[in-house]
Backbone of each chain as nested JSON, in Angstrom:
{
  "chains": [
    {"id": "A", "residues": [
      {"number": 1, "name": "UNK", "atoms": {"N": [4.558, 8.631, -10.841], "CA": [4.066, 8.381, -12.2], "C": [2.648, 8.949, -12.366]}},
      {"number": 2, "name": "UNK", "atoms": {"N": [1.918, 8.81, -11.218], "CA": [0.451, 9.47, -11.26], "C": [0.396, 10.866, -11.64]}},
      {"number": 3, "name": "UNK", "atoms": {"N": [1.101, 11.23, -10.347], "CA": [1.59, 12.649, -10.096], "C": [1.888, 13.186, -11.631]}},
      {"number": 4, "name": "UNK", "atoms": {"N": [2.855, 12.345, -12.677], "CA": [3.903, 12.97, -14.065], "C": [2.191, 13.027, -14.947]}},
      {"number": 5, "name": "UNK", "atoms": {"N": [1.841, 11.651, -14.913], "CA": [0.649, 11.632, -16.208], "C": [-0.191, 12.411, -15.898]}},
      {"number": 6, "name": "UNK", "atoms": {"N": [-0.808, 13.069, -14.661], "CA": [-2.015, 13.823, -14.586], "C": [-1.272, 15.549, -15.009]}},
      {"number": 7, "name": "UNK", "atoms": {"N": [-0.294, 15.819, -14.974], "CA": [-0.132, 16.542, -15.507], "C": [-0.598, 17.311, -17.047]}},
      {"number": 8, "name": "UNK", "atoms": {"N": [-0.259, 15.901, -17.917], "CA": [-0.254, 15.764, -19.09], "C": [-1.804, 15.509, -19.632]}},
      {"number": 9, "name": "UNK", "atoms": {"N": [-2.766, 14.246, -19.183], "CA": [-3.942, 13.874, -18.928], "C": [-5.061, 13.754, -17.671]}},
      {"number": 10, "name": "UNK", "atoms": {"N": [-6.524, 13.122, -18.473], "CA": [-6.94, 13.117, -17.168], "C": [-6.998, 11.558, -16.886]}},
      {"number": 11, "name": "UNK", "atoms": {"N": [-6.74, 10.934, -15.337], "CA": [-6.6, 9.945, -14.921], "C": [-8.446, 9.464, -14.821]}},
      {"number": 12, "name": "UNK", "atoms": {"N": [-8.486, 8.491, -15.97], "CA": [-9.584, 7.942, -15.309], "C": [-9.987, 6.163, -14.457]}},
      {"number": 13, "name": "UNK", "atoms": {"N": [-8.643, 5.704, -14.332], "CA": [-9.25, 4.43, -13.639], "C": [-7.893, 3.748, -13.387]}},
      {"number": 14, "name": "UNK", "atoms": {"N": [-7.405, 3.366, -12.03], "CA": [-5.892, 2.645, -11.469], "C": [-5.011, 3.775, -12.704]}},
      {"number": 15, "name": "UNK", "atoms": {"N": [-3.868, 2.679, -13.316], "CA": [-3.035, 3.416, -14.029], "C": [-3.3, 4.253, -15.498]}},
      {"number": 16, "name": "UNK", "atoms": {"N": [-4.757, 4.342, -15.278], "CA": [-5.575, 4.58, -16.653], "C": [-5.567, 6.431, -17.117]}},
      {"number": 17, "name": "UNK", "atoms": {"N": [-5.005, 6.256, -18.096], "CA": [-5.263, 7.804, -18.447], "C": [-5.432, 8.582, -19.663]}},
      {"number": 18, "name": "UNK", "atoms": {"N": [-6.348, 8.999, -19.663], "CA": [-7.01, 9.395, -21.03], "C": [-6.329, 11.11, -21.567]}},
      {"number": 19, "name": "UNK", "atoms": {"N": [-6.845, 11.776, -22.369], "CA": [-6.804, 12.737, -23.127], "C": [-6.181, 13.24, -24.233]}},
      {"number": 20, "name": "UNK", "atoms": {"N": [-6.109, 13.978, -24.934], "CA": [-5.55, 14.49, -26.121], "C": [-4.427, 15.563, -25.562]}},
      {"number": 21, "name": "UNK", "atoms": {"N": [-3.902, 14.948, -26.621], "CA": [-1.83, 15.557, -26.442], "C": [-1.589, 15.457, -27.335]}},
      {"number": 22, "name": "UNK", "atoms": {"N": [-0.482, 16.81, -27.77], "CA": [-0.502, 17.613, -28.715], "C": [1.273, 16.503, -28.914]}},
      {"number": 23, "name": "UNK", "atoms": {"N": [1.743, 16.162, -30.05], "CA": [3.265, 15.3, -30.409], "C": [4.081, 15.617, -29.98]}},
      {"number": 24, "name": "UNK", "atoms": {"N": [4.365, 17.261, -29.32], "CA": [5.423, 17.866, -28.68], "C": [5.295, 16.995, -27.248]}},
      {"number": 25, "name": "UNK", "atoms": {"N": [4.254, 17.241, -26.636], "CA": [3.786, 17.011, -25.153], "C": [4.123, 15.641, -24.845]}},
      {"number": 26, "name": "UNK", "atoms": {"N": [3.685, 14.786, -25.501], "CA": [3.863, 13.123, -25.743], "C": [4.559, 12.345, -25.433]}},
      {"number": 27, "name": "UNK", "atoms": {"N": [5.976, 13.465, -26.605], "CA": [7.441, 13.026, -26.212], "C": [7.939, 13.454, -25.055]}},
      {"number": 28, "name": "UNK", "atoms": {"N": [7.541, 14.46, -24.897], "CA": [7.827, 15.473, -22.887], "C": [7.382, 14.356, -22.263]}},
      {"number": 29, "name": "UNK", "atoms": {"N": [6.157, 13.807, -21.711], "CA": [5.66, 12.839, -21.115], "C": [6.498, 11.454, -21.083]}},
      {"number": 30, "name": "UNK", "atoms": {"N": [6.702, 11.048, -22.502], "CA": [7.325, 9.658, -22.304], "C": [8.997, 9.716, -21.862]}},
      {"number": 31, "name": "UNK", "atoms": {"N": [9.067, 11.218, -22.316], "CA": [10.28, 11.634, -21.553], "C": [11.149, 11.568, -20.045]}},
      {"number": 32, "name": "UNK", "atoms": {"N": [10.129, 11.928, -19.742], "CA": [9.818, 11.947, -18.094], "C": [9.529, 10.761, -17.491]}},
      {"number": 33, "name": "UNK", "atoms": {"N": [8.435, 10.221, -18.359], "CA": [8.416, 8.465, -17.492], "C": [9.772, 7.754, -17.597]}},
      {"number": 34, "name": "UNK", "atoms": {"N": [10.076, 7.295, -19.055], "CA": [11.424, 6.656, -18.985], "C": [12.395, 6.853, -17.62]}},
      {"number": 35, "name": "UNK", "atoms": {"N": [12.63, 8.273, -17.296], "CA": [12.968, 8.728, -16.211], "C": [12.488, 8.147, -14.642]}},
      {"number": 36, "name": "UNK", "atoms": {"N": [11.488, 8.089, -14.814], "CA": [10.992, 7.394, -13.184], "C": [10.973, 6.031, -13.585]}},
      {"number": 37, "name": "UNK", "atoms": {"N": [10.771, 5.647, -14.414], "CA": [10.164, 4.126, -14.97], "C": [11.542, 3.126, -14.67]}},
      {"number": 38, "name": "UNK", "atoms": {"N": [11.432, 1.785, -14.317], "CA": [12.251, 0.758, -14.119], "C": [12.452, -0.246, -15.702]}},
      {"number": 39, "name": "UNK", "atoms": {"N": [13.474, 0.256, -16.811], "CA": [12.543, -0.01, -17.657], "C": [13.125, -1.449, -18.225]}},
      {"number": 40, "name": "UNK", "atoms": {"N": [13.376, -2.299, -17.447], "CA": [12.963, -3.761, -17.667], "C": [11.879, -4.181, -17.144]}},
      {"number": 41, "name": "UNK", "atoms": {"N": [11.566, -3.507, -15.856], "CA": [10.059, -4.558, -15.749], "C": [8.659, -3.523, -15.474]}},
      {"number": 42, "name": "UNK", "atoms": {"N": [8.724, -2.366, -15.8], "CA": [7.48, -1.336, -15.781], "C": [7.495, -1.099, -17.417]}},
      {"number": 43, "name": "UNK", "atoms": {"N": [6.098, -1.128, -17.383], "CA": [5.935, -0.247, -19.227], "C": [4.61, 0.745, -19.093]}},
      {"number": 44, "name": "UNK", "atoms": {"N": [4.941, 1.615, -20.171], "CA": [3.978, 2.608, -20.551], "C": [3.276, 2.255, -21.657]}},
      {"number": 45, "name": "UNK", "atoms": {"N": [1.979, 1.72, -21.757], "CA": [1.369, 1.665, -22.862], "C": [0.23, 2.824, -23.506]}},
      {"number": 46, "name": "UNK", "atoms": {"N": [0.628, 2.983, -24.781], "CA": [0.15, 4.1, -25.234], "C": [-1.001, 3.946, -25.896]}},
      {"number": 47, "name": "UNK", "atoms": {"N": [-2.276, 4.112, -26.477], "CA": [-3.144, 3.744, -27.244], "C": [-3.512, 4.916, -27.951]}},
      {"number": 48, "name": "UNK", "atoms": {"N": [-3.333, 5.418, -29.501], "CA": [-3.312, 6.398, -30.13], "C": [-4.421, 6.324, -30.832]}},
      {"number": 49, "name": "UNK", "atoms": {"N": [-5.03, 7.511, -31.431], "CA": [-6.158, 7.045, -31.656], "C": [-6.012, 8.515, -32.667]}},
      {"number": 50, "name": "UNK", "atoms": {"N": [-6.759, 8.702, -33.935], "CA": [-5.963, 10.154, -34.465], "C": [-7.545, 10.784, -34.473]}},
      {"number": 51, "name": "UNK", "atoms": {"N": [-8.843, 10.262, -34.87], "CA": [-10.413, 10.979, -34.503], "C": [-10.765, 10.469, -32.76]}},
      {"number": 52, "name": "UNK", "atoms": {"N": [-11.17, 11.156, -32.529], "CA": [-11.958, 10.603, -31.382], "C": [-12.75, 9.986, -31.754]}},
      {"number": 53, "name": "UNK", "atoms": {"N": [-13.738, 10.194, -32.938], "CA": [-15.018, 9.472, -33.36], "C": [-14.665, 7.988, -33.005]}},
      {"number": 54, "name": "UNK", "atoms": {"N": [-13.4, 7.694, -33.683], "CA": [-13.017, 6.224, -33.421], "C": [-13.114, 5.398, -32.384]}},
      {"number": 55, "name": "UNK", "atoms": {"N": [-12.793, 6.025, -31.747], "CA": [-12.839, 5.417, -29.888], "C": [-14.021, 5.743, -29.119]}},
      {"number": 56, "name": "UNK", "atoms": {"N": [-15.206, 4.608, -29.329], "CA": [-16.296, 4.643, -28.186], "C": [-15.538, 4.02, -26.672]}},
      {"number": 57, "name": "UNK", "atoms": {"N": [-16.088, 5.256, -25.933], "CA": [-16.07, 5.131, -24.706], "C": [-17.376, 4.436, -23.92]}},
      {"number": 58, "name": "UNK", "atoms": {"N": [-17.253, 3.213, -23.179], "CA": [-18.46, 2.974, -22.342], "C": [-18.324, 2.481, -21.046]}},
      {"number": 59, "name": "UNK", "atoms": {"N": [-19.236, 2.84, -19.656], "CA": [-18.541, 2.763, -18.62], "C": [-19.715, 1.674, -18.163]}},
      {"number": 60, "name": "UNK", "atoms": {"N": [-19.033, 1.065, -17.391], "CA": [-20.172, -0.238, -16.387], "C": [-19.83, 0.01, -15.049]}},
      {"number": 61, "name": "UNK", "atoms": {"N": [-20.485, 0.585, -14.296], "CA": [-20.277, 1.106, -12.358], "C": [-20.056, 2.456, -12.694]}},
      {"number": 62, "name": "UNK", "atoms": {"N": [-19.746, 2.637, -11.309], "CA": [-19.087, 3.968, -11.336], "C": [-18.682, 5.174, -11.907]}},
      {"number": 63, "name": "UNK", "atoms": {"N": [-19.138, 5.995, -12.749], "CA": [-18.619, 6.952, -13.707], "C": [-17.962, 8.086, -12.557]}},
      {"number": 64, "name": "UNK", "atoms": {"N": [-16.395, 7.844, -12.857], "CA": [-15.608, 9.496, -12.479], "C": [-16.124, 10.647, -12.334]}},
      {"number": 65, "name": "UNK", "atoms": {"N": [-16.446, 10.768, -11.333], "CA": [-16.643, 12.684, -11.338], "C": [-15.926, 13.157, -11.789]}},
      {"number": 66, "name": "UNK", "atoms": {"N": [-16.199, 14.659, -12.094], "CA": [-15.396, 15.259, -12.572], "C": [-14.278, 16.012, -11.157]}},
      {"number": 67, "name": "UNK", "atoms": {"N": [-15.409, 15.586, -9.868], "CA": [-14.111, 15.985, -8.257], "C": [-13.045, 15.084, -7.981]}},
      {"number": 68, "name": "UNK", "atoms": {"N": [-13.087, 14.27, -8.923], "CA": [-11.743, 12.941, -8.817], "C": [-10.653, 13.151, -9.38]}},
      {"number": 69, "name": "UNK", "atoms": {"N": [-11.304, 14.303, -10.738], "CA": [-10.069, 14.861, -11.405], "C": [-9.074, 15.843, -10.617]}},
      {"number": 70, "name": "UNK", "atoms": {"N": [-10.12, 16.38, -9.91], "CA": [-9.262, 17.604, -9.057], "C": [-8.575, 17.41, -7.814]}},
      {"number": 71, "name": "UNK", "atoms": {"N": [-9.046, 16.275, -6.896], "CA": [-8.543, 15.809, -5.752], "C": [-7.112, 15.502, -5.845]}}
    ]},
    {"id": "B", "residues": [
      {"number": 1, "name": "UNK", "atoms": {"N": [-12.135, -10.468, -10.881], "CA": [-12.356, -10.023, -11.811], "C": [-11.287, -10.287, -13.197]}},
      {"number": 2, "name": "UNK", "atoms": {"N": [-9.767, -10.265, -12.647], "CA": [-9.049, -10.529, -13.41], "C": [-9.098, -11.751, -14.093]}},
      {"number": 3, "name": "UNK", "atoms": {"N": [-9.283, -12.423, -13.391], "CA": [-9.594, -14.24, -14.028], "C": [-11.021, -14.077, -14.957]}},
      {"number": 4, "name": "UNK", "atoms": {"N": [-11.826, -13.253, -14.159], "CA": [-12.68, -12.981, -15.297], "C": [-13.06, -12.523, -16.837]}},
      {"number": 5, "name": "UNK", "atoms": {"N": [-12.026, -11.546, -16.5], "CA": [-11.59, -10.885, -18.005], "C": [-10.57, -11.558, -18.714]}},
      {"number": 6, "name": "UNK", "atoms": {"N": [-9.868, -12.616, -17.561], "CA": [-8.93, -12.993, -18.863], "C": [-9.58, -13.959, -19.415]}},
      {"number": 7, "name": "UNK", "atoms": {"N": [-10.333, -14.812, -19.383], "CA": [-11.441, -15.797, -20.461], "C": [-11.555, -14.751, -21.51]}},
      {"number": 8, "name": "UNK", "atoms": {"N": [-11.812, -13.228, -21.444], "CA": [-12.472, -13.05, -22.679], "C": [-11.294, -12.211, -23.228]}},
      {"number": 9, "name": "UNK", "atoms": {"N": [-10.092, -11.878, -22.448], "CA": [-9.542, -10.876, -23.348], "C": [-7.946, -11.117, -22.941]}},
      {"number": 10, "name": "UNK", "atoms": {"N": [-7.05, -9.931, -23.428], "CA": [-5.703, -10.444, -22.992], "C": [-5.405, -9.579, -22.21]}},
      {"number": 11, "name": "UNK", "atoms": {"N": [-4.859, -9.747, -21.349], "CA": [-4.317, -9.253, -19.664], "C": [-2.908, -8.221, -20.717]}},
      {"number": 12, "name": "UNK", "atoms": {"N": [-3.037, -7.251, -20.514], "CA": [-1.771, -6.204, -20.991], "C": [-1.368, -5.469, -19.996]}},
      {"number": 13, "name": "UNK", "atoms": {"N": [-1.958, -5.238, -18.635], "CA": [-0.876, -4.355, -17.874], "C": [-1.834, -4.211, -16.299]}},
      {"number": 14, "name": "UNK", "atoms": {"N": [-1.535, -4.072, -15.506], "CA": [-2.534, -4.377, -14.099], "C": [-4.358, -4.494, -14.51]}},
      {"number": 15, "name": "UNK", "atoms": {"N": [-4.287, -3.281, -14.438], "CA": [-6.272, -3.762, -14.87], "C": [-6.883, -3.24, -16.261]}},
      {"number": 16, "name": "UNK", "atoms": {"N": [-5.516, -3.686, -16.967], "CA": [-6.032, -3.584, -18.321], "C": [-5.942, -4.559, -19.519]}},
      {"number": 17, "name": "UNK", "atoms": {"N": [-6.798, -4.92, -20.335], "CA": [-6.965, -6.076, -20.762], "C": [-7.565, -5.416, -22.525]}},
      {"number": 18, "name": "UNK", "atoms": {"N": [-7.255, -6.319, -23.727], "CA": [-7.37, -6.272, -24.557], "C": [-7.291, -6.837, -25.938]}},
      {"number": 19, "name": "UNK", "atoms": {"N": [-8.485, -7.051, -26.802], "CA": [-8.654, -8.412, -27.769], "C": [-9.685, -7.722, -28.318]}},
      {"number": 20, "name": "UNK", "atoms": {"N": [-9.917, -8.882, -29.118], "CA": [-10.932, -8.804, -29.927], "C": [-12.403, -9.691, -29.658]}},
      {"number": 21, "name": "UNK", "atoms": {"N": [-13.509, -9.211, -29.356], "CA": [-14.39, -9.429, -28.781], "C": [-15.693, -9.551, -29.978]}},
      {"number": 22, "name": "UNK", "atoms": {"N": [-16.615, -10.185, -29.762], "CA": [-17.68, -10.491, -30.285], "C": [-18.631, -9.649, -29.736]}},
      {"number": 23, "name": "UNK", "atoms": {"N": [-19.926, -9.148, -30.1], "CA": [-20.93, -8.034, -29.216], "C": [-21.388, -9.322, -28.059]}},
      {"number": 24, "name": "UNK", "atoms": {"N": [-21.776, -10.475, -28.526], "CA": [-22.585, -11.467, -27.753], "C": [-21.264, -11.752, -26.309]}},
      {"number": 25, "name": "UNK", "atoms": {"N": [-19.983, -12.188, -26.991], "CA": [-19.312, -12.006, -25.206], "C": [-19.344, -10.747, -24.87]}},
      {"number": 26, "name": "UNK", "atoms": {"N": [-18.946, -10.01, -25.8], "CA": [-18.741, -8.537, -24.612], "C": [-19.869, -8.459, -23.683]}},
      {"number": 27, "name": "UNK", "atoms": {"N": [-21.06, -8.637, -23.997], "CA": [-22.135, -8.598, -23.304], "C": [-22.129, -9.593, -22.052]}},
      {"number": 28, "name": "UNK", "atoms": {"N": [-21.941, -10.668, -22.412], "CA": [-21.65, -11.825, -21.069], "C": [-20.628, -11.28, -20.479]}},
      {"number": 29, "name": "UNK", "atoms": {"N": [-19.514, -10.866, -20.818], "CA": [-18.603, -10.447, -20.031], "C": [-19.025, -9.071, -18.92]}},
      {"number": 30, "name": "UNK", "atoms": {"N": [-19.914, -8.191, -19.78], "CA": [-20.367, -6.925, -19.025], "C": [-21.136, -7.756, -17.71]}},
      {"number": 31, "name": "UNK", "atoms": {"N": [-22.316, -8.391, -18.053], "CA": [-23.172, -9.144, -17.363], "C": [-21.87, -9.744, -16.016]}},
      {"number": 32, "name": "UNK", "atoms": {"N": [-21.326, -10.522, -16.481], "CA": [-20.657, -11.862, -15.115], "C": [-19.853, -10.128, -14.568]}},
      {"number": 33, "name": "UNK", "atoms": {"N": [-19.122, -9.076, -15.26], "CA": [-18.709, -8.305, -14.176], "C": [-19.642, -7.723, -13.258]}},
      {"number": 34, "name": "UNK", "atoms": {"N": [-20.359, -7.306, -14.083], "CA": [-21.397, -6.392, -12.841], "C": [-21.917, -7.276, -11.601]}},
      {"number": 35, "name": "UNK", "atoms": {"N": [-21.843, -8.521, -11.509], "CA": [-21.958, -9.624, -10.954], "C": [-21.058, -9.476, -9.59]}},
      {"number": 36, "name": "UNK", "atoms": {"N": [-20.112, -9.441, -10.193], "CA": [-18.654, -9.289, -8.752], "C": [-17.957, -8.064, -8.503]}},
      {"number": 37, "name": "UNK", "atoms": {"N": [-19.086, -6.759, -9.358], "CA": [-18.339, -5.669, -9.169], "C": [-19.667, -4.716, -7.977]}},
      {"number": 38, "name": "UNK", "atoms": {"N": [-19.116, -3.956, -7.293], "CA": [-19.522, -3.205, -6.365], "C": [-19.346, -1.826, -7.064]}},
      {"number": 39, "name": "UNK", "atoms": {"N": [-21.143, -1.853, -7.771], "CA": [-21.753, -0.776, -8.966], "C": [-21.492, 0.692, -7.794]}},
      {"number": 40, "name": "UNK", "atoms": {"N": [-21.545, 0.973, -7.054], "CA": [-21.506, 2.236, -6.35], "C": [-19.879, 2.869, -6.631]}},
      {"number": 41, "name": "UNK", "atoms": {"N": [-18.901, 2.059, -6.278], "CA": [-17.835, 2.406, -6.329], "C": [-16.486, 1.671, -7.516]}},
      {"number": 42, "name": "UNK", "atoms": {"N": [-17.105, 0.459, -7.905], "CA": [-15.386, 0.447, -8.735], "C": [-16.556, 0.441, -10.618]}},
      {"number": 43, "name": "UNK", "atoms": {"N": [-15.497, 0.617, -11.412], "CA": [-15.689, 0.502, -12.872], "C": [-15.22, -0.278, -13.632]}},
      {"number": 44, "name": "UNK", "atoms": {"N": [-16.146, -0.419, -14.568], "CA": [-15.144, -1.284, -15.807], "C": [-15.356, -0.28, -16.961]}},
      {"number": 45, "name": "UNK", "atoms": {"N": [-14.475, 0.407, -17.648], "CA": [-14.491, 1.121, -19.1], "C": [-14.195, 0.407, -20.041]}},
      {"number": 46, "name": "UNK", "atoms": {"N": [-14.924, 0.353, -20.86], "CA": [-14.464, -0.111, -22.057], "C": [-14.286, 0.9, -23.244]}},
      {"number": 47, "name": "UNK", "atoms": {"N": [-13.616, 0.869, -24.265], "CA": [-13.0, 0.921, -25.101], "C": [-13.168, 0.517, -26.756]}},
      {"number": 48, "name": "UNK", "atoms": {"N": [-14.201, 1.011, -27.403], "CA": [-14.024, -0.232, -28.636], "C": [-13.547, 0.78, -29.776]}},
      {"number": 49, "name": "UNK", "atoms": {"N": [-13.043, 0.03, -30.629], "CA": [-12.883, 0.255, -31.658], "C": [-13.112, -0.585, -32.808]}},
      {"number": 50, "name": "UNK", "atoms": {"N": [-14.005, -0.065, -33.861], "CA": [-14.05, -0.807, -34.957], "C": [-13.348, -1.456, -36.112]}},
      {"number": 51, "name": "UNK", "atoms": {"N": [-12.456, -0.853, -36.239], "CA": [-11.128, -1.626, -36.976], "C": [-9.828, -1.147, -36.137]}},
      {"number": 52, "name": "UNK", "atoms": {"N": [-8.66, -1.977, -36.091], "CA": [-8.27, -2.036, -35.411], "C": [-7.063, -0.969, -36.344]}},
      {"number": 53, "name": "UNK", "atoms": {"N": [-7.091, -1.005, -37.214], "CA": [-5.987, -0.094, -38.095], "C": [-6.046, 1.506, -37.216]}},
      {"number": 54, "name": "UNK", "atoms": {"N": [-7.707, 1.919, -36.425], "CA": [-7.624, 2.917, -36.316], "C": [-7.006, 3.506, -34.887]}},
      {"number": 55, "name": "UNK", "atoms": {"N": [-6.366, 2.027, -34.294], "CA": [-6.103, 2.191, -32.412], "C": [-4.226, 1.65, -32.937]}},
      {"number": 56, "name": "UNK", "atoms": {"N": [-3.33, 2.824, -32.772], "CA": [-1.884, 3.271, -32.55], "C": [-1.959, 2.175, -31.287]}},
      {"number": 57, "name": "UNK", "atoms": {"N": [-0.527, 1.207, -31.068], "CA": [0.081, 1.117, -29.778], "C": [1.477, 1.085, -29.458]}},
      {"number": 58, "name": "UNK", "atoms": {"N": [1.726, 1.679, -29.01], "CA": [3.043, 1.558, -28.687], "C": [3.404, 1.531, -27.159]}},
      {"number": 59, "name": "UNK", "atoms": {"N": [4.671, 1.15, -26.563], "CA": [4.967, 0.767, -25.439], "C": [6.36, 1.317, -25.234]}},
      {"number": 60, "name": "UNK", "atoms": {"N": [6.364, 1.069, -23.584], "CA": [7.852, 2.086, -24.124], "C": [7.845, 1.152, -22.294]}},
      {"number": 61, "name": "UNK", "atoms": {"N": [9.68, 0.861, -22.578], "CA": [9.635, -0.307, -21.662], "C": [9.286, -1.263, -21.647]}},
      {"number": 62, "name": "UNK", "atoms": {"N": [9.094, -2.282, -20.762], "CA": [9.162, -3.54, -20.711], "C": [7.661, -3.896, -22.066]}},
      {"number": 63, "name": "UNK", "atoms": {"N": [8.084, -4.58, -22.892], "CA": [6.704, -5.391, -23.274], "C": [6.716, -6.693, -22.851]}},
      {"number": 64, "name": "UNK", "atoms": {"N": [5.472, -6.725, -22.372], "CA": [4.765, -8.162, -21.967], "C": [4.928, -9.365, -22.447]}},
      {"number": 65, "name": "UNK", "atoms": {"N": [6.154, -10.321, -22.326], "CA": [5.972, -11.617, -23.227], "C": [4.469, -12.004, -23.264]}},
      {"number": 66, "name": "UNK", "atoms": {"N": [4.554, -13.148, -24.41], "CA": [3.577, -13.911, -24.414], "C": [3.381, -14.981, -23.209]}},
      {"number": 67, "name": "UNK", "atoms": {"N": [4.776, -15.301, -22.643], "CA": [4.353, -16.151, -21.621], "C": [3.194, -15.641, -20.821]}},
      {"number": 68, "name": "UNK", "atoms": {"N": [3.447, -14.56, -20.447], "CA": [2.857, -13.416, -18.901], "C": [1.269, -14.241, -19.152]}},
      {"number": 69, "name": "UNK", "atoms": {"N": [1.02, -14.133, -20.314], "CA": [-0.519, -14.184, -20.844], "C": [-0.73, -15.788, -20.167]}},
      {"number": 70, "name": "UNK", "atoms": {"N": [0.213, -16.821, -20.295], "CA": [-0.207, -18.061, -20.474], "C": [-0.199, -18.681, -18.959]}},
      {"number": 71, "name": "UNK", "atoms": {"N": [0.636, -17.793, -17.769], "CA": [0.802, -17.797, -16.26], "C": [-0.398, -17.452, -15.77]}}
    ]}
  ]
}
């Protein structure tokens, strides 16, 4: 599942994963999870957001490198 | 930490949690984490949004009864 979403986004924290995806990609993605996913007791939660302006980001510890993305 | 965050918010999926917050808890809440969190290596992100009309959710698979919240 890590492996499917970092494809698509970037992973920033446990099952956490951020970025912008285009409606084609989305459905590819949730496509694919359904597929690995157990789907009575695993879920994918989505949080849509249509400006970025909307969504402040703020971090407390640790801020992600950007070498965490690539590892 | 989890017991921590769930006083202020609702437990939605391993280490993710989400409600509606006041600036004065969010702040106590930032405060008591940084408390039991190990600032070199783990994070807490937050997330806000100002009206909530502008944060999409959808789920795909299992959704979370309300019990989950009350265990």
């Amino acid at each position: 599942m890590l492996k499917l979403c970092r494809q698509y986004l970037n992973w920033i924290q446990n099952s956490v994963f951020e970025g912008e995806i285009t409606e084609v990609k989305l459905k590819e993605l949730k496509f694919r999870a359904s597929d690995i996913m157990k789907m009575e007791t695993d879920s994918l939660i989505i949080f849509h957001t249509r400006q970025e302006k909307w969504l402040e980001k703020e971090v407390v510890g640790r801020e992600k490198s950007t070498l965490d993305n690539i590892l």
